[in-house]
C-alpha positions as CSV (number, residue, x, y, z in Angstrom):
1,X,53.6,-25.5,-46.7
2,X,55.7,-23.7,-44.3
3,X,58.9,-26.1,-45.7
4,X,59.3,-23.6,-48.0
5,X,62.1,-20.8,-47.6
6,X,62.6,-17.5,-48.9
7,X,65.7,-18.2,-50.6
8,X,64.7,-20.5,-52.7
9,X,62.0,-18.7,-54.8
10,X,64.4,-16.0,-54.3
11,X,66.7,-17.6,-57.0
12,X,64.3,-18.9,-58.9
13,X,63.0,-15.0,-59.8
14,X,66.4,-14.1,-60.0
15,X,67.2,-16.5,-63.0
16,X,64.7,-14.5,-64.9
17,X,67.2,-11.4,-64.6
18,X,65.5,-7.8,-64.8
19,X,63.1,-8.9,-67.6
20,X,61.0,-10.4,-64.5
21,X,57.2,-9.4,-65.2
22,X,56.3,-9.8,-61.3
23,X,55.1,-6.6,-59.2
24,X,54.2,-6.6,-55.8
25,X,52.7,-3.7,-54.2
26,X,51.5,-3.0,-50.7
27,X,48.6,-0.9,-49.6
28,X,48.5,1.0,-46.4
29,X,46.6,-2.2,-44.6
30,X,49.6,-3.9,-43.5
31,X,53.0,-3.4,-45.5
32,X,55.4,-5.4,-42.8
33,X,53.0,-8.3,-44.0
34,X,53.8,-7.0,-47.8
35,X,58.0,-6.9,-47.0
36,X,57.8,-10.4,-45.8
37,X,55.9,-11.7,-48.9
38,X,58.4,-9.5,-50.9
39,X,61.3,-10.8,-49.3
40,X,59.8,-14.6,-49.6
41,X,59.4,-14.0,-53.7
42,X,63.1,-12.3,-53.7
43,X,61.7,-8.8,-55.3
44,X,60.9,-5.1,-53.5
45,X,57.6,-3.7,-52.3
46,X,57.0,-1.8,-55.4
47,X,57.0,2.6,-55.3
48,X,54.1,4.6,-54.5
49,X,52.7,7.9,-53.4
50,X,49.9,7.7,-51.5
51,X,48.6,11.0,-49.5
52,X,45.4,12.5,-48.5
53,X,43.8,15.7,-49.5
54,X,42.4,18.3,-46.9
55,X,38.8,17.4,-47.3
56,X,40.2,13.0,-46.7
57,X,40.2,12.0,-50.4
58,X,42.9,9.8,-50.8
59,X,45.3,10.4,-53.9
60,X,47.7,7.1,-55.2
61,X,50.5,6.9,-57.5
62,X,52.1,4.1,-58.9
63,X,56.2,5.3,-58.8
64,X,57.5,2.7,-61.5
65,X,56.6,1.1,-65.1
66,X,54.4,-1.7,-65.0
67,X,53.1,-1.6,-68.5
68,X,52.8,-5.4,-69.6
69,X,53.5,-7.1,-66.0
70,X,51.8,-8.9,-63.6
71,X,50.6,-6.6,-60.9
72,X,50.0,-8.3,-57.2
73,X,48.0,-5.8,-55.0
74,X,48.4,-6.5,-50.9
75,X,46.1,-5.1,-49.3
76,X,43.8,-6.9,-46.0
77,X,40.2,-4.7,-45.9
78,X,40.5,-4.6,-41.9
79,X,39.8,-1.6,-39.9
80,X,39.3,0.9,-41.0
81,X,37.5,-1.3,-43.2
82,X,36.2,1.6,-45.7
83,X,39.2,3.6,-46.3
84,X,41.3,0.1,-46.8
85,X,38.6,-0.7,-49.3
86,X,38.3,2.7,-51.6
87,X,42.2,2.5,-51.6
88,X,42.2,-1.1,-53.0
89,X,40.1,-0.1,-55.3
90,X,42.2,3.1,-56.1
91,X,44.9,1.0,-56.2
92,X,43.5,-1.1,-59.4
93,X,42.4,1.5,-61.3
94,X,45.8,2.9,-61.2
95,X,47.4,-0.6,-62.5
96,X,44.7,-0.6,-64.7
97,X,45.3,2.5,-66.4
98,X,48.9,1.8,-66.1
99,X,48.0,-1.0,-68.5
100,X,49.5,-3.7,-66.2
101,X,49.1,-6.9,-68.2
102,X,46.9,-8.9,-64.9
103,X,46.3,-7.4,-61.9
104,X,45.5,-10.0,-58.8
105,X,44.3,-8.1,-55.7
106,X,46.0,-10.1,-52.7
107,X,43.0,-9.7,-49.8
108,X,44.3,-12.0,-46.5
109,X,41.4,-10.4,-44.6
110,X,38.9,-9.8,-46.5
111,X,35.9,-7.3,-45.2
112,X,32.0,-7.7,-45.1
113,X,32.6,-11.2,-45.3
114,X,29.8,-11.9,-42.4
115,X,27.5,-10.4,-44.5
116,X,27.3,-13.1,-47.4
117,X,23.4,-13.6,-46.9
118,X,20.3,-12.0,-45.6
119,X,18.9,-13.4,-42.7
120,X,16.3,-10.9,-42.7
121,X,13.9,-8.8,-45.0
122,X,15.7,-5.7,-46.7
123,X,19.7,-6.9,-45.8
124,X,22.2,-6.4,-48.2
125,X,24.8,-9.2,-49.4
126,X,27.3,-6.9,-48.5
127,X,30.2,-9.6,-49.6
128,X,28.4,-9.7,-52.9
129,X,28.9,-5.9,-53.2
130,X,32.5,-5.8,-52.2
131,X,32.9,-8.5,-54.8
132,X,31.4,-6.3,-57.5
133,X,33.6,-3.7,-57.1
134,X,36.5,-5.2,-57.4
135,X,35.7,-6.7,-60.3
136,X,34.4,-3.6,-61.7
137,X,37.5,-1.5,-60.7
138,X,39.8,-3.6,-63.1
139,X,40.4,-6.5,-60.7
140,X,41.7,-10.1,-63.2
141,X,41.9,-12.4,-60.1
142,X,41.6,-12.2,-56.3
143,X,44.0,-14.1,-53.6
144,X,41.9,-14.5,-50.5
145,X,42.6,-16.8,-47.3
146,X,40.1,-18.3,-44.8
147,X,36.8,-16.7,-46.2
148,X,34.0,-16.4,-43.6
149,X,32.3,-18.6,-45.5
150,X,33.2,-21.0,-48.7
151,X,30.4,-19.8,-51.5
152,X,32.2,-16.3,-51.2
153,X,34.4,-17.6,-53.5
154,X,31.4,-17.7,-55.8
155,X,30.7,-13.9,-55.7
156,X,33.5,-13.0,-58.1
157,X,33.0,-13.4,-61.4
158,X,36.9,-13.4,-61.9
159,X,38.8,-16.5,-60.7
160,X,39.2,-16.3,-56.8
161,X,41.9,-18.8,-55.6
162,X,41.7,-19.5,-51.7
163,X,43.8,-20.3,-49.4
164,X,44.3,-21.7,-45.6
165,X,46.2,-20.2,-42.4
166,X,45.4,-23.6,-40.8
167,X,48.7,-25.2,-41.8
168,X,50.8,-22.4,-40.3
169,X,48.7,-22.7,-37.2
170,X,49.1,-26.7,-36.8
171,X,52.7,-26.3,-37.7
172,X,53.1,-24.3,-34.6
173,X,51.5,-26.6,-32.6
174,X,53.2,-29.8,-33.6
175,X,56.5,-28.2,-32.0
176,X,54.0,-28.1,-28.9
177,X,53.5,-31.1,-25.8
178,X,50.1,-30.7,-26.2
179,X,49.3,-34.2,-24.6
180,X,46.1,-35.8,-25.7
181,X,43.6,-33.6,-28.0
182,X,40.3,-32.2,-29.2
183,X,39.7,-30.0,-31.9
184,X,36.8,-27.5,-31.0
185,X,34.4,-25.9,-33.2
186,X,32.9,-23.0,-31.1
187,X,28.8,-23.2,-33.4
188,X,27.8,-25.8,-35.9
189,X,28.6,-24.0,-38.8
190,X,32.3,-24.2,-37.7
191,X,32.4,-27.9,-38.2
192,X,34.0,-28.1,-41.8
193,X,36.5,-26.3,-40.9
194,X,37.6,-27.8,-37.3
195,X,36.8,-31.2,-39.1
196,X,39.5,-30.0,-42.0
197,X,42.2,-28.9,-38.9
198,X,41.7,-32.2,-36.7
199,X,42.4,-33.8,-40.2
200,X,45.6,-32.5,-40.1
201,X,46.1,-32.7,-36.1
202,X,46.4,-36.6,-37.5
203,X,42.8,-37.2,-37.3
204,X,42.3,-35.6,-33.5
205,X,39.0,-36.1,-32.3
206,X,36.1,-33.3,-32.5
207,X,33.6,-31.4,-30.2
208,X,31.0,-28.9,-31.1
209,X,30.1,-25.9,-28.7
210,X,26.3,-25.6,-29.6
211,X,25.7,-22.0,-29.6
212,X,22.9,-20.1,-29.9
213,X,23.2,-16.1,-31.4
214,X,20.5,-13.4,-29.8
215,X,21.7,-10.3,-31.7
216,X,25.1,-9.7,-33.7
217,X,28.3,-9.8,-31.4
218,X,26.3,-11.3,-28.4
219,X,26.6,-14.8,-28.4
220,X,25.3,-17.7,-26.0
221,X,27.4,-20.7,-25.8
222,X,25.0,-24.0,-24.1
223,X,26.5,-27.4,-24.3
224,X,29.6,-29.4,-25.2
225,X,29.2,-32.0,-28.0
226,X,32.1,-34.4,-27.5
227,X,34.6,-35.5,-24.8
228,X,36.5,-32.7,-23.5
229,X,37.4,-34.1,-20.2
230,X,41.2,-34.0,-19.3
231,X,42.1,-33.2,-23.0
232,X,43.9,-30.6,-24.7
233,X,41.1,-28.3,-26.4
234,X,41.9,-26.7,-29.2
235,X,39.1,-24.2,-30.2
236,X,39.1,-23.4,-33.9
237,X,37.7,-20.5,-36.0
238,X,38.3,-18.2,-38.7
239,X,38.3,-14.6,-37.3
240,X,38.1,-13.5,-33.5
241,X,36.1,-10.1,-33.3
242,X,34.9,-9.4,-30.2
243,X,35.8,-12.4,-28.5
244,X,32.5,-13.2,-27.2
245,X,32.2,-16.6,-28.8
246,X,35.5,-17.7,-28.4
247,X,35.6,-16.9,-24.5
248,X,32.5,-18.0,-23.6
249,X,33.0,-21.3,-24.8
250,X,36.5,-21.7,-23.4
251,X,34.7,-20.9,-20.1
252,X,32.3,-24.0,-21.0
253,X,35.0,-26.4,-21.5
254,X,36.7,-25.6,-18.5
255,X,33.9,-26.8,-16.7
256,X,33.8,-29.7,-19.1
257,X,36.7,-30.6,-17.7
258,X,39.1,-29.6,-20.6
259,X,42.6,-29.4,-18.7
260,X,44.3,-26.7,-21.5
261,X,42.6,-24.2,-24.1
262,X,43.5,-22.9,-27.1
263,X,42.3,-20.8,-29.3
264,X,43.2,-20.4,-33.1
265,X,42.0,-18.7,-35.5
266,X,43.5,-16.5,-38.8
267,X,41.9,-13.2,-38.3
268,X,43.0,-11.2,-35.4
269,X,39.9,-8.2,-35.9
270,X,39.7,-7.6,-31.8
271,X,37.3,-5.4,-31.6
272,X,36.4,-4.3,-28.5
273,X,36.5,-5.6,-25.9
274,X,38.6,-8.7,-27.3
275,X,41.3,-7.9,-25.5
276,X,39.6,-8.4,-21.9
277,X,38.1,-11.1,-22.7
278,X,40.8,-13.4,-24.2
279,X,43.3,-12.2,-21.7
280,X,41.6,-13.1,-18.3
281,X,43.7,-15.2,-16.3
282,X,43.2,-18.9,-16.4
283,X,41.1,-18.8,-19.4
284,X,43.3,-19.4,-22.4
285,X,47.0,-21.0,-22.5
286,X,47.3,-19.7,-26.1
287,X,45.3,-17.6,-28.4
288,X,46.9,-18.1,-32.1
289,X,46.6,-15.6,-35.0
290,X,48.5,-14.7,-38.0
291,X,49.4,-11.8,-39.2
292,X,46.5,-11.6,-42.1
293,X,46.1,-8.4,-40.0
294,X,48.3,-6.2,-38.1
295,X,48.0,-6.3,-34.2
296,X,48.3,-2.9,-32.2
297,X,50.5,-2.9,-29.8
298,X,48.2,-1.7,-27.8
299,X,45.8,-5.2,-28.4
300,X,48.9,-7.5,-27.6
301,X,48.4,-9.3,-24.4
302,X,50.8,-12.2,-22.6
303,X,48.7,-15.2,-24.2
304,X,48.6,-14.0,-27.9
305,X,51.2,-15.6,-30.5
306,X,51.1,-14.5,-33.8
307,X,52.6,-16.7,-36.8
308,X,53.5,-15.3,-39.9
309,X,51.4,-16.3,-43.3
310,X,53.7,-14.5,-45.8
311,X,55.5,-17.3,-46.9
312,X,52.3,-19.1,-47.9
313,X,51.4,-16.0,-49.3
314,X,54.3,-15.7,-51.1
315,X,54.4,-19.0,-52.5
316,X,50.3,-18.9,-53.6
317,X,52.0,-15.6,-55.6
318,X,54.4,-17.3,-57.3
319,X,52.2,-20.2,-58.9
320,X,49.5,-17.7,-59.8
321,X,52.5,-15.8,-62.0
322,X,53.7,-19.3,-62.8
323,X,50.5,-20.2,-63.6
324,X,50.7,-23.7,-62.0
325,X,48.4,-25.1,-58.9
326,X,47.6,-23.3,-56.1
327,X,45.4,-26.0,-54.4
328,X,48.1,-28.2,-54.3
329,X,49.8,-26.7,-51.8
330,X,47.3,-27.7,-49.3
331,X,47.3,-31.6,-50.0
């Protein structure tokens, strides 16, 4: 996937001249994400006003004509994951009073995602909800990458296409001397998708951390399914929040034996205290992310490497306006 380059979509949108239907627009999430996927596709970050009244309310305006054009919305519902939200939502029903011919809301990140079933009496499906929303706000279609889990997909009664950071992540990593290597799923409901990465690590072997959860962010790593023993461990997830997981079953296969760690995963949330925990010394080689959020510069720490997903992005874009496969890009 990453073979593509900018330039060439780049002159492929600029053979359809000025009469090109395609608008991107960036929310207040993460617009250097927004300028790279702009830059990939060849077109701006479209104009907008976006300010805040006294009392907080949050007042948008679309700055150009999109009357009859295909409207892409960028915008990751990370922390602040409310305010990111409501102006996503703003965002629609401005394109969709703007009567902009489809409007696709582009969500790398998207929020409430752990909460896609009850696992108690009176929960709500707070991924359901979010899913609601958009669709009632005037959403057509959603871009998504590395749900929390798969049947989110499910929730939207619009088409949802969905998309991977894994091959941006193993790309990275094949320019690595990595030695000999196991891909890690830190809890058994991470095994699809480790399975799916040491697939394309050319059929690594696996290991499972068996893990068991007390309460939500505390997490208990036990045993080691697998050989990690003098191996490159490669620990796969989807998000890193606190860290908790991740860490504690790094510490595990070091005493396993593992002789490197790595972590990977696509959603660098680091909440508190992440950043501690992922950076003590001896722990981690490499913790991967991309940049499906924006990392502080305050939460930067020597071991993090952060690897762009805009051009995948970019590309998903461009066959959703083509209307032509998106899966294909990941066989």
């Amino acid at each position: 996937m990453t073979s593509f380059v900018a330039t060439e979509r780049a002159l492929q949108i600029g053979h359809l001249g000025n009469g090109s239907r395609l608008r991107l627009f960036s929310g207040s999430a993460n617009p250097p994400l927004a300028r790279e996927i702009a830059g990939y596709l060849g077109i701006s970050d479209g104009p907008r006003v976006s300010k805040r009244f006294a009392d907080g309310e949050l007042y948008l305006q679309i700055q150009e004509s999109i009357r009859g054009c295909d409207v892409f919305l960028v915008q990751p519902t990370c922390s602040p994951v409310n305010d990111h939200l409501m102006e996503l939502l703003i965002m629609v029903d401005a394109c969709r009073r703007a009567s902009a011919r489809q409007i696709t809301a582009v969500v790398p990140y998207y929020g409430y995602a752990r909460a896609d079933r009850k696992t108690a009496g009176r929960e709500s499906i707070t991924a359901k909800l979010v899913a609601n929303l958009l669709v009632q706000s005037g959403v057509n279609r959603v871009l998504a990458m590395d749900l929390h889990s798969a049947q989110i997909q499910g929730y939207f009664d619009i088409p949802c296409d969905h998309i991977y950071g894994a091959p941006v992540l193993v790309d990275y990593l094949a320019t690595r001397d990595l030695g000999e290597v196991v891909v890690v799923s830190p809890d058994v409901g991470g095994v699809a998708r480790a399975r799916a990465f040491a697939k394309r690590m050319d059929d690594a072997p696996l290991a499972i951390i068996d893990k068991r959860r007390s309460a939500h962010n505390v997490a208990e790593s036990l045993t080691v399914i697998g050989d990690v023993a003098g191996k490159t461990a490669i620990v796969v997830d989807d998000m890193i929040d606190t860290g908790g997981t991740i860490s504690k079953g790094a510490k595990l296969l070091r005493q396993q034996g593992a002789e490197r760690v790595i972590a990977c995963a696509t959603h660098a949330v680091f909440s508190p205290p992440a950043i501690e925990r992922l950076s003590e010394p001896g722990l981690f080689e490499e913790v991967l992310v991309t940049n499906s959020i924006p990392v502080a510069p305050e939460l930067r720490f020597p071991q993090l490497k952060t690897l762009s997903v805009a051009n995948m992005l970019g590309e998903a874009i461009w066959r959703i306006h083509e209307e032509s496969s998106v899966s294909s890009m990941f066989r």
